[in-house]
NUDRENBA-988668 format. One record per residue: residue in one letter; x, y, z of N, C-alpha, C in turn. Coordinates in steps of 0.1 Angstrom, whole numbers, plus 2048, in hexadecimal, padded with zeros to 3 digits. Layout:
% residues N
aXYZXYZXYZ
...
//
This chain:
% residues 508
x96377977B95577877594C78377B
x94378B77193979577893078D785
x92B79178F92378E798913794795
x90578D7958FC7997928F77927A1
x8F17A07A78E879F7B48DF7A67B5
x8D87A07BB8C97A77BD8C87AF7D2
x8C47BB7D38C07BE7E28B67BF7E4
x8AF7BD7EB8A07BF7F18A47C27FF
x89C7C78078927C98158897BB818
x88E7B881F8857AC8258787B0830
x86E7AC82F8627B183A8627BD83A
x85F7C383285F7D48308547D8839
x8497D183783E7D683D83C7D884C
x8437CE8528437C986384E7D0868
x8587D48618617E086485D7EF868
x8557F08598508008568447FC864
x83D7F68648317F486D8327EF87C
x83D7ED87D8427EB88F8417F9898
x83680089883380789F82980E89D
x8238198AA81581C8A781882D8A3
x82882E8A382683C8A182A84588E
x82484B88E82784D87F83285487B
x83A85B88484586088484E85387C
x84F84D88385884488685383787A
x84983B87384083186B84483585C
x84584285984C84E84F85B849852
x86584B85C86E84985B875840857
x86E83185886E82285386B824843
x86582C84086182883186F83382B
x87183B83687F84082C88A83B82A
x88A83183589E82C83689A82282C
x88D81C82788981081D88C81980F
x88782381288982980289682D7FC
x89B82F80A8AC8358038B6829807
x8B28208078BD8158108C380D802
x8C08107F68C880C7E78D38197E7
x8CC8277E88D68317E98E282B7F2
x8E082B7FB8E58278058F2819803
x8EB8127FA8F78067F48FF80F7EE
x8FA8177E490681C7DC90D8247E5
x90982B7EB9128357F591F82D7FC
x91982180192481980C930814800
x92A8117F49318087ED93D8127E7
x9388207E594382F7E094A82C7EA
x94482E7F994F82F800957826805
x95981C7FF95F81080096780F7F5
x9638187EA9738227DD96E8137D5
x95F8127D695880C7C09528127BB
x9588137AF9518187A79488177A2
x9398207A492B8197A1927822799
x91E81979091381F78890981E78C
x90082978D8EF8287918E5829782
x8DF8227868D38257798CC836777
x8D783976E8CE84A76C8C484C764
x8C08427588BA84574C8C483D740
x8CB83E7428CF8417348CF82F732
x8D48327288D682271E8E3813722
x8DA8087248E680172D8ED7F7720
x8FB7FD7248FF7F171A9087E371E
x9077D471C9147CF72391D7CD71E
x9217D070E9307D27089357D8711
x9337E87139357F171C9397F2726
x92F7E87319327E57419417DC73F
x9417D47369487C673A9567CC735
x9587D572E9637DD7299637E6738
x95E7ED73E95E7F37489647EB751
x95F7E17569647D775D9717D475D
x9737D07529807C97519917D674C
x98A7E074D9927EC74E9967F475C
x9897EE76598C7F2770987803773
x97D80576A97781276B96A80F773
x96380477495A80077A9597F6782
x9527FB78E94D7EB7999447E7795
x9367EE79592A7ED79791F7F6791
x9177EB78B90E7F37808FD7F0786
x8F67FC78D8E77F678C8E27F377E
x8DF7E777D8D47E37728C77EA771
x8C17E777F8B07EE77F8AE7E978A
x8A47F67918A07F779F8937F779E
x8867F07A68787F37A48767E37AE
x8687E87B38607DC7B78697D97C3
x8707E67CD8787E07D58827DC7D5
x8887D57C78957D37C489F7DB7C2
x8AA7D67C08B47DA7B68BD7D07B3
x8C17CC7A58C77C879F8D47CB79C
x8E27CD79F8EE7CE79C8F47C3796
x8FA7C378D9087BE78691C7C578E
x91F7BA79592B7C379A9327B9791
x9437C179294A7BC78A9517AF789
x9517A879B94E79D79F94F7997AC
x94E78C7B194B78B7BF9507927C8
x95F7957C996779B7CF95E7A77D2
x9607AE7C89587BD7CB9497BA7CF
x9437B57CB9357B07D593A7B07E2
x9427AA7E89457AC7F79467B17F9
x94E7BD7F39537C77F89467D77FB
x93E7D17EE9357DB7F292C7D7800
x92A7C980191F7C380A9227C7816
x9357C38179397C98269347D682A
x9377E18239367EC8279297EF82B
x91D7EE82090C7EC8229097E682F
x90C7DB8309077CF83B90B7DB84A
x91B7E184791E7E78549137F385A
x9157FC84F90D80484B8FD803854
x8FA7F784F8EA7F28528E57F2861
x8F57EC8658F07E58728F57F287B
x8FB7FD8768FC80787F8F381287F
x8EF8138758E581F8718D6818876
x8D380D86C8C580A8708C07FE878
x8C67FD8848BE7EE88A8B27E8889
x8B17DC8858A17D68848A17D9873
x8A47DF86A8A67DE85E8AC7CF854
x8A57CA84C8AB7BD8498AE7BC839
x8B87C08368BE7C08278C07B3822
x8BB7AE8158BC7A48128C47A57FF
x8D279B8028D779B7F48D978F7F4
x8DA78A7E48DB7797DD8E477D7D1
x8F07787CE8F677C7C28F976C7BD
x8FB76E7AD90375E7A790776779B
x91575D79A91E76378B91275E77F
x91776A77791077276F91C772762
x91776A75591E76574B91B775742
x91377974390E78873B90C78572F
x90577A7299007777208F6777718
x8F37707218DC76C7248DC771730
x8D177A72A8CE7807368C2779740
x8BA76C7348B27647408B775B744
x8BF7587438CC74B7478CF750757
x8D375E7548DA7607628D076876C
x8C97717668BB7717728B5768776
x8B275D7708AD74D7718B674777F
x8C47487798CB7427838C9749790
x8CB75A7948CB76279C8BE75F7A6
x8B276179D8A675A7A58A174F7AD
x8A87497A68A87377AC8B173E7BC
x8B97477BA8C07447C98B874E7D1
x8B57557CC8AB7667D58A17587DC
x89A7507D388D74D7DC8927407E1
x89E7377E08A372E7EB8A97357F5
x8B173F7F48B27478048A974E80C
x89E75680188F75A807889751814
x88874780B87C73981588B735821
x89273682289A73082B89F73B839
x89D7478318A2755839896753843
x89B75A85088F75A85B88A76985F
x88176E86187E77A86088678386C
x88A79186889379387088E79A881
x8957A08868907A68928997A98A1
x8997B48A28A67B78AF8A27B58BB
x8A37A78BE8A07A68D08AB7A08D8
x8B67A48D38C27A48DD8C47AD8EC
x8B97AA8F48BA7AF8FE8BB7A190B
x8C37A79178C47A09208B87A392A
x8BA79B9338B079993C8A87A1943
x8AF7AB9498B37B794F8AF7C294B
x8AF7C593C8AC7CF93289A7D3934
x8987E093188D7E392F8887E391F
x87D7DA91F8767D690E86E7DF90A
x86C7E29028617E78F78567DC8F9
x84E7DF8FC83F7D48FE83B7D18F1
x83C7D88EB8377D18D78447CE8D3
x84E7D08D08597C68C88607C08D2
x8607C68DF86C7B98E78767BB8E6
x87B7C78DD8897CF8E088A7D68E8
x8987D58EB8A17DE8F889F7EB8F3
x8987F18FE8958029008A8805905
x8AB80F8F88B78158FD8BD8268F8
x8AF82B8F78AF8378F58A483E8FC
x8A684990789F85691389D85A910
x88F86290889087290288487890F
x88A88191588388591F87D895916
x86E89991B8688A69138658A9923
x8668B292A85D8B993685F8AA941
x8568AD94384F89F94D84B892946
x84D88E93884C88892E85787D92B
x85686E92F86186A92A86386091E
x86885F91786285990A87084D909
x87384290787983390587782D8F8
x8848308F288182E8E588C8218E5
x88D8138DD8948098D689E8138CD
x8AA8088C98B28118BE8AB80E8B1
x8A28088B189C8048A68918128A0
x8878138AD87C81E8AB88182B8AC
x8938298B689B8388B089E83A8A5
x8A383489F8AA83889189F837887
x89183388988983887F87F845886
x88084988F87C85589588486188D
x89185F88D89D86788D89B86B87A
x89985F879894862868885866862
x87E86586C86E868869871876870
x87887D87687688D87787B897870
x88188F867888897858878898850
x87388F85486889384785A898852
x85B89685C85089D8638568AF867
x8618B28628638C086285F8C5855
x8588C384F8588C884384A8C183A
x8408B78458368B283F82B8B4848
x8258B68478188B88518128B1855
x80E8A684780989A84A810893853
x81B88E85582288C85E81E88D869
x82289B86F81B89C87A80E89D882
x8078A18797F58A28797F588E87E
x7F58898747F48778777FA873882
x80B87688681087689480987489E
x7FF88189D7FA8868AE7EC8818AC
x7E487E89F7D68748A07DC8648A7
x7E98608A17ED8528A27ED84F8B6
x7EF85D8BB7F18598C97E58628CF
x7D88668CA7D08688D07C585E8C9
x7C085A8D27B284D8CE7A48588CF
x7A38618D379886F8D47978708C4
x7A586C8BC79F8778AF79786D8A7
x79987289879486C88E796860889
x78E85888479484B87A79D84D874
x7A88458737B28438677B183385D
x7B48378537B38298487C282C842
x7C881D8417D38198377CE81482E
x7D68188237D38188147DB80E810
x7D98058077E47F98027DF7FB7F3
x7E47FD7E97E67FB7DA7EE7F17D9
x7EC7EC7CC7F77E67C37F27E27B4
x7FA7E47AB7FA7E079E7F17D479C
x7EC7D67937E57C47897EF7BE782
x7F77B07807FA7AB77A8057AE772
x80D7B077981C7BF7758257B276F
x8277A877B83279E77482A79A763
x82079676181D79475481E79D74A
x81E7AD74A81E7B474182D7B9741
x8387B674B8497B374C8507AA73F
x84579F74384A79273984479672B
x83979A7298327A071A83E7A9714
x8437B472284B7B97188597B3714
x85E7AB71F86A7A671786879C70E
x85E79370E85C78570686877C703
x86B77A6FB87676D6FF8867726F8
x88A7836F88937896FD89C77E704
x8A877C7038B677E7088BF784706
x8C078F7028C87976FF8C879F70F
x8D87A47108D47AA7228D37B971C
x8DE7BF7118D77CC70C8C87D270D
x8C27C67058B37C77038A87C6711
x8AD7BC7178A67BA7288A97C4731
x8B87CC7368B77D173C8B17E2739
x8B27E172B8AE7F272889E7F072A
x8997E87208897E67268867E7736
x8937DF73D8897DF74D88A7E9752
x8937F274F8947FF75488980974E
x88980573F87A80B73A86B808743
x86F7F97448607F67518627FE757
x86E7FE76786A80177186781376F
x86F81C76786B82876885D82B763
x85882175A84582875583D822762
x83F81A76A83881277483D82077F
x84782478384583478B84183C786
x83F83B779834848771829849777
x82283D77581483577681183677F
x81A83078D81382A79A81A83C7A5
x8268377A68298437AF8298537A9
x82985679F82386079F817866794
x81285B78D80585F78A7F5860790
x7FB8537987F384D7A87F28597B3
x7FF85B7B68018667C17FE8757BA
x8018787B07F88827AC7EE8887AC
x7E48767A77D287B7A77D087B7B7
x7D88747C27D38747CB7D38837D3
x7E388B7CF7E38977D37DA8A47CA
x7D589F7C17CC8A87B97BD8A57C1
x7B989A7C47AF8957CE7AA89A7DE
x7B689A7DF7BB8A17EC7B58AF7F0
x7C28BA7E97C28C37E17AD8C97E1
x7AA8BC7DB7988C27D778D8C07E3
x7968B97EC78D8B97F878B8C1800
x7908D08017918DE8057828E2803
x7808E07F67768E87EE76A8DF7EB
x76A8D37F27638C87F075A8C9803
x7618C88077588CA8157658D781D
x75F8E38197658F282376C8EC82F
x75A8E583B75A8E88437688DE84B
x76C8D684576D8CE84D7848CE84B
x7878D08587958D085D79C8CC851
x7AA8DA8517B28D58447BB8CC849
x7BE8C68527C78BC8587BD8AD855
x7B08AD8557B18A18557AB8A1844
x7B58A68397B189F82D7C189E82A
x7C989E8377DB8998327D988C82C
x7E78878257E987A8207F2878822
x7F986F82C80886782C80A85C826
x81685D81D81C85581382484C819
x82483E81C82D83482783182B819
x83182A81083282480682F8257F7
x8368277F083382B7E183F8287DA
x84281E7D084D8157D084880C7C8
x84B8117B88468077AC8368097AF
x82F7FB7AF8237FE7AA8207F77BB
x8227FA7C281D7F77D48218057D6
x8158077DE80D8147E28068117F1
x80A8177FB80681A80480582780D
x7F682F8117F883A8187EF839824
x7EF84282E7E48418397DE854836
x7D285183A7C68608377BF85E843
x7B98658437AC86784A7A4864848
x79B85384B79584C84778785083F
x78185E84777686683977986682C
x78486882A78786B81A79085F812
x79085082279484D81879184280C
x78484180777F83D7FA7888487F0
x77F8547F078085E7E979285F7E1
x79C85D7EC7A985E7E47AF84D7E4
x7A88487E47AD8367E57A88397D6
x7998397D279683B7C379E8467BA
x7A184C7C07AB8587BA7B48527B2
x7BB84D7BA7C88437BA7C983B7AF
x7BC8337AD7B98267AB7B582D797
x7AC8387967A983F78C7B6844783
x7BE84D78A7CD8537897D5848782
x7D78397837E482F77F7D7831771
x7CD82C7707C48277667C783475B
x7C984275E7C884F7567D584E750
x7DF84C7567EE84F7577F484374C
x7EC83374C7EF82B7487EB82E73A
x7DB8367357D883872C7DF842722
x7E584B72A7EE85972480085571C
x7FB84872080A84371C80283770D
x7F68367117F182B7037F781E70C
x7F181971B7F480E71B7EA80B727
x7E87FF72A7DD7FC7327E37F8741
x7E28007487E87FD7597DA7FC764
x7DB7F576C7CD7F67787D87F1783
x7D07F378D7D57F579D7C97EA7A6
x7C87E47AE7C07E47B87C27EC7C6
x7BB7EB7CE7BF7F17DA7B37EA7E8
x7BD7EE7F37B57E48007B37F380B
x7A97F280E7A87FE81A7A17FB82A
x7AF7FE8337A87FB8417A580484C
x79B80484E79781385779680D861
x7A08138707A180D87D7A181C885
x7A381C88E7A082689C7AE82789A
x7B283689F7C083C89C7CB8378A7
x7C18318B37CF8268B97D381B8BD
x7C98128B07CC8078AF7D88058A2
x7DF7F98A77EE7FA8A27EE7FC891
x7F580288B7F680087E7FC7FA877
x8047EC87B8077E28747FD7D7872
x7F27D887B7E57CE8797DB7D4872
x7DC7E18717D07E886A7D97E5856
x7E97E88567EA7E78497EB7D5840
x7EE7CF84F7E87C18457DC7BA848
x7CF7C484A7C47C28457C07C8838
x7CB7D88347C97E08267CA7D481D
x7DA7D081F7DD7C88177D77BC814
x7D47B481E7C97A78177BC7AB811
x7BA7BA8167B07C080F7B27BE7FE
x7BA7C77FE7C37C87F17C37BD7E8
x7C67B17EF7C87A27E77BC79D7E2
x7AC7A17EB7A479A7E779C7A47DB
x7A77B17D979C7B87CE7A17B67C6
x7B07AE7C47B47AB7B87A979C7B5
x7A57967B779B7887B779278A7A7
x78F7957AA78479879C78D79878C
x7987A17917A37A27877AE797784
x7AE78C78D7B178078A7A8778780
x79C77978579577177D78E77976E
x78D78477078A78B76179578C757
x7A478E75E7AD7917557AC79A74C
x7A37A57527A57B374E7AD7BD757
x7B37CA7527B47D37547A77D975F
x7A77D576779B7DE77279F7DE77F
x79A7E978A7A37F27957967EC79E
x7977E87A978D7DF7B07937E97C0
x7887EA7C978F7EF7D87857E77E1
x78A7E37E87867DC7F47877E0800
x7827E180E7817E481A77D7E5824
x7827E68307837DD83D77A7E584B
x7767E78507747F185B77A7E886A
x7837E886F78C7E58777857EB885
x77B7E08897747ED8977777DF8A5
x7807D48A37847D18AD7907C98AD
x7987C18B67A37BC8B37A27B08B3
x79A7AD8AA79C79F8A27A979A89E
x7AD78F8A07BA78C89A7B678388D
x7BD77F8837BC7798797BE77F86B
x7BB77485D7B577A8527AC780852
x7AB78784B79F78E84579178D843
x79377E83D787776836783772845
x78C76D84C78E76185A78276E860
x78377786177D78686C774785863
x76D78685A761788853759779856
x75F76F855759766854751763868
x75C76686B75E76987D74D77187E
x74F77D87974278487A738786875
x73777B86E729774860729783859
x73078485373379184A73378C83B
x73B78383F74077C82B73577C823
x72977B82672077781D71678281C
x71C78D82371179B82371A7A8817
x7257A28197267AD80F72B7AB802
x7307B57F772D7BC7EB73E7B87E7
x7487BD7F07537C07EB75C7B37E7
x7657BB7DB7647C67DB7607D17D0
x7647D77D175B7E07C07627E37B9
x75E7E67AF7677EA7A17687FA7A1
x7767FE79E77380E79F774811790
x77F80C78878080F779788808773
x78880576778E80375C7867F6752
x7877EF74F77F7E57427737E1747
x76C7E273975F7DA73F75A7DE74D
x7577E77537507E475C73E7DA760
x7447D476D73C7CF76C72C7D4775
x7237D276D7157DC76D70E7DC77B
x7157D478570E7D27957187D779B
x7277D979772F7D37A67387E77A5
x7357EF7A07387FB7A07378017AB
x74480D7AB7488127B873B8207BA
x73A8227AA73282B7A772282C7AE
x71D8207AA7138187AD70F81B7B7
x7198177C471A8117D171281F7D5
x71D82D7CF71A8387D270C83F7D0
x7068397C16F58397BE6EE8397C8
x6EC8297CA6E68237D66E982E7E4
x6F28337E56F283D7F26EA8497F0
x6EA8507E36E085A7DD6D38597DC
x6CC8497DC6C18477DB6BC8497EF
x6C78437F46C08458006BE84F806
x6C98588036C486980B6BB86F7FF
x6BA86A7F46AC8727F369D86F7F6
x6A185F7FC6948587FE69385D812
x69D8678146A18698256A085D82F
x6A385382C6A684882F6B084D83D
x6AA84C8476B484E8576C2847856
x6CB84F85F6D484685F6D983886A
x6CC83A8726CA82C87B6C5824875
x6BB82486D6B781F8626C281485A
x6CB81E8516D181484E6DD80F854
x6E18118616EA80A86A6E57FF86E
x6D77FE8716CE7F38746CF7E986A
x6D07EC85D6CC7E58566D67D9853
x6E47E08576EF7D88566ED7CD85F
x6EC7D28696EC7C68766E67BC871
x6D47BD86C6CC7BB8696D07AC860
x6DB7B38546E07A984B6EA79D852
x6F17A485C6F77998636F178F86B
x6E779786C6DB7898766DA77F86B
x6D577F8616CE7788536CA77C847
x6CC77683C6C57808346B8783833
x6AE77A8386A578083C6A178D843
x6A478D84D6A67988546AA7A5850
x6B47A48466B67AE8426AC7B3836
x6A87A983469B7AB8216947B2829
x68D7AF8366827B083D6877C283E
x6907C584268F7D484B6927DB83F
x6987D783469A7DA82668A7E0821
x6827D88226747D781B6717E7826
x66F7E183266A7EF83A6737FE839
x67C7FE83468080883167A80F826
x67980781A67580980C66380D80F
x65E80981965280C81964D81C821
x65B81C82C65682683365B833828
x66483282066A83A81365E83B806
x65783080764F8347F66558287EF
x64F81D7F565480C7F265A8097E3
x6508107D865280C7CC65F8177C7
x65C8227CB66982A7C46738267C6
x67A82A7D66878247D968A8137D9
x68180C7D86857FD7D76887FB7C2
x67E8017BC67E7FF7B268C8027AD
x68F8167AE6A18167AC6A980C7AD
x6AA80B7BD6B68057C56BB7FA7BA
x6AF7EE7BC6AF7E47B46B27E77A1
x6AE7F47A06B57F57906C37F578F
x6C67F87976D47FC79A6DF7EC79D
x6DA7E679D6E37DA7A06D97CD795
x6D47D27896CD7CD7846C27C2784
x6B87CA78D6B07C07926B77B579B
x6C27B17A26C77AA7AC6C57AE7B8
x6BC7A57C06B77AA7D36C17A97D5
x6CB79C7D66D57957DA6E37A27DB
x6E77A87CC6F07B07CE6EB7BC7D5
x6DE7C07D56DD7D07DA6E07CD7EA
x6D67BE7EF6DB7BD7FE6EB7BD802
x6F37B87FB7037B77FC7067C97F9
x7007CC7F27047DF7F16FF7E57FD
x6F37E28056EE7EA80D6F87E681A
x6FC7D981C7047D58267107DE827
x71A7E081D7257E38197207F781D
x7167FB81671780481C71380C826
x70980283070680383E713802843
x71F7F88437297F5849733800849
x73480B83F73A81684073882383A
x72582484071E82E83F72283F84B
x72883785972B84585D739848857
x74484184E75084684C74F84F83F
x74684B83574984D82673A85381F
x72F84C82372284B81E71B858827
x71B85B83271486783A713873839
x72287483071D88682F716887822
x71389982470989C81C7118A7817
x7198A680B7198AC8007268B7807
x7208C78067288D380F7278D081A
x71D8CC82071D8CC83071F8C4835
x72D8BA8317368B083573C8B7845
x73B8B084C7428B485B73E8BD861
x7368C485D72E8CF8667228CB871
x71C8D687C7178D288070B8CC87B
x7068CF8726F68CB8706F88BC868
x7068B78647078A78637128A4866
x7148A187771C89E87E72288D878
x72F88C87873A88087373B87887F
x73586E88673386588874686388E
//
């Protein structure tokens, strides 16, 4: 009887993110990206016969005639969203590939955690047997314990952040460096692409100097993908019909997300040369740690990064439209000091991320929302838990809407940006409005109060009158806008136009 199985990567993120260096942070996101290549490879050389998903048209007259001729092991169904799907010819040869993979895994990548679920597969109905397949993916899911290499004896020298046995010496000069087999073998793989990426290396050497610049991790992800999956198949059983459609999904979703997304962001990029001269071509790099279906993750240089988070977020919305179909993204952004760890700075992106989908839950539109964090100590917790921690929750705005339906007439990313134009032409200081933030955290009183004196020492009726047009006559939301952009007025809001990073408007 056919076997169908599903692979995933378990804890992708606490994997890729188990360390502070980006070498080795690139290298994790590569052994993830090619680690399906990697099944097929073990499984050839284990002498099965595989099919990979090239494009073309899947049929299972075809397969099951293959099968039972012995011209075929193994057929990818469809890869996306992390997964992959295979149909083997049956259990036997499932083992046979697993063996090889599994060996494969635990030699090449330690601390890596591959996860596969298979059940016989009647090749009939195709919801019958994903149905069945599922039911076992998420009872072994909840029961699996998360993985991690701490097989070290007593005696052994640890790694102080994962508690693995240091068992690699790389000595430079007078320099000695103790690497895990874990942080070797993604080192070993992150210098394949730091020979040949800049970004790479540029981010490397900010990650281990705390002297440089802000960095921000970027978190994306799709709106509402499983519902517009099921729109397109609707109540299909046919596996012809299901599996060519999902292959139809997952390739227009890497149209859209990984390279229509990554596109606008390197066209964004690209425009930041000519957008501020003065300021260092290394820090407008972008490293890609994630791009895989419609999850999206990069780290920048925390100045620019609104500017290509919205890029990003604009790019799925353009790309979705060029095809005649309606796609949006949210996105979460956390700006932290370059040597604080970056597995706590990316799951603050990400709950970022969750709370900007909130609006798009509840509208049930097509609209691209960004939220974000300024990470200036080491608070542990959620998100909300840290805002609430620092009477924050109730001072600000986010998150905002950057595009797609209906926009709504207060909560614009655009707006936000208004409101910053009314103040440098009103030359509104910028102690001024740093003050003003604190100011809101004291009470809202307090804040109305330094709010009023600003507007007075500016020309009371002009700049108050704007401001407030701008968020339609609401005090309530302009204070939540002025908070939000006090809060990350030296990262995003401070420069002035060309003379971004120069001396006469020094970056904070």
């Amino acid at each position: 009887m056919p076997f169908l199985a599903q692979y995933t990567i378990r804890s992708k993120q606490a994997y890729i993110f188990r360390t502070n260096r980006m070498v080795e942070i690139v290298g994790a996101s590569l052994i993830i990206r090619d680690t399906f290549l990697d099944l097929f490879r073990c499984a050839e050389a284990a002498g099965l016969r595989c099919e990979q998903d090239d494009g073309s048209s899947f049929s299972m007259a075809e397969t099951l005639r293959c099968f039972q001729d012995g011209a075929l092991d193994a057929v990818e169904l469809f890869r996306g969203g992390g997964n992959d799907t295979v149909l083997f010819r049956d259990v036997e040869t499932f083992k046979r590939a697993n063996e090889a993979y599994t060996r494969f895994v635990l030699e090449r990548y330690p601390g890596l955690l591959p996860f596969c679920v298979g059940s016989v597969a009647e090749c009939v109905d195709y919801r019958a047997d994903y149905s069945a397949l599922m039911t076992k993916v998420h009872h072994c899911k909840s029961a699996m314990q998360n993985g991690r290499v701490e097989n070290a004896q007593p005696f052994a020298r640890l790694n102080q952040t994962t508690l693995q046995a240091v068992c690699v010496e790389n000595r430079r000069g007078q320099r000695v460096e103790y690497r895990t087999a874990e942080s070797d073998a993604k080192y070993r793989k992150g210098l394949q692409s730091a020979m040949t990426d800049e970004a790479t290396r540029f981010l490397d050497s900010i990650a281990r100097d705390e002297r440089q610049s802000l960095l921000a991790v970027v978190h994306a992800d799709g709106n509402s993908m499983g519902v517009k999956l099921q729109n397109m198949l609707g109540n299909e059983t046919d596996y012809d019909f299901c599996v060519n459609h999902m292959r139809t999904f997952t390739r227009e979703v890497h149209r859209l997300f990984a390279s229509g997304g990554k596109a606008a962001v390197e066209r964004c990029r690209l425009g930041l040369a000519e957008k501020y001269p003065a300021e260092p071509k290394n820090n407008q790099l972008v490293r890609w740690i994630v791009a895989d279906g419609d999850d999206a993750t990069f780290i920048c240089n925390a100045k620019f990064a609104l500017e290509l988070t919205q890029a990003y977020l604009e790019g799925v919305e353009t790309a979705g439209r060029e095809l005649g179909k309606s796609y949006s993204a949210c996105a979460g952004i956390c700006v932290f000091h370059s040597h604080y760890p970056f597995s706590r700075a990316y799951e603050l992106a990400e709950q970022a991320c969750s709370n900007a989908k909130k609006p798009v839950h509840e509208n049930r539109k097509e609209q691209a929302w960004v939220d974000f964090h300024y990470l200036r100590s080491g608070v542990n917790g959620e998100l909300e838990d840290i805002r609430e921690l620092h009477q924050t929750q109730r001072c600000i705005a986010r998150p905002w809407f950057v595009c797609g339906e209906q926009p709504p007439a207060d909560r614009q990313l655009e707006t936000l940006k208004q409101l910053d134009g009314l103040l440098k032409d009103a030359k509104v200081a910028r102690t001024q409005i740093k003050n003003l933030g604190a100011a809101f955290e004291a009470s809202p009183e307090d804040g109305e109060l330094s709010w009023r004196r600003i507007c007075y020492n500016a020309g009371h009726n002009n700049l108050r009158r704007k401001s407030e047009e701008l968020f339609n006559g609401d005090p309530a939301m302009l204070y939540r806008a002025l908070y939000d952009m006090s809060d990350f007025y030296d990262v995003w809001f401070q420069k002035r136009g060309e003379k971004y990073g120069t001396a006469q408007d020094p970056i904070a």
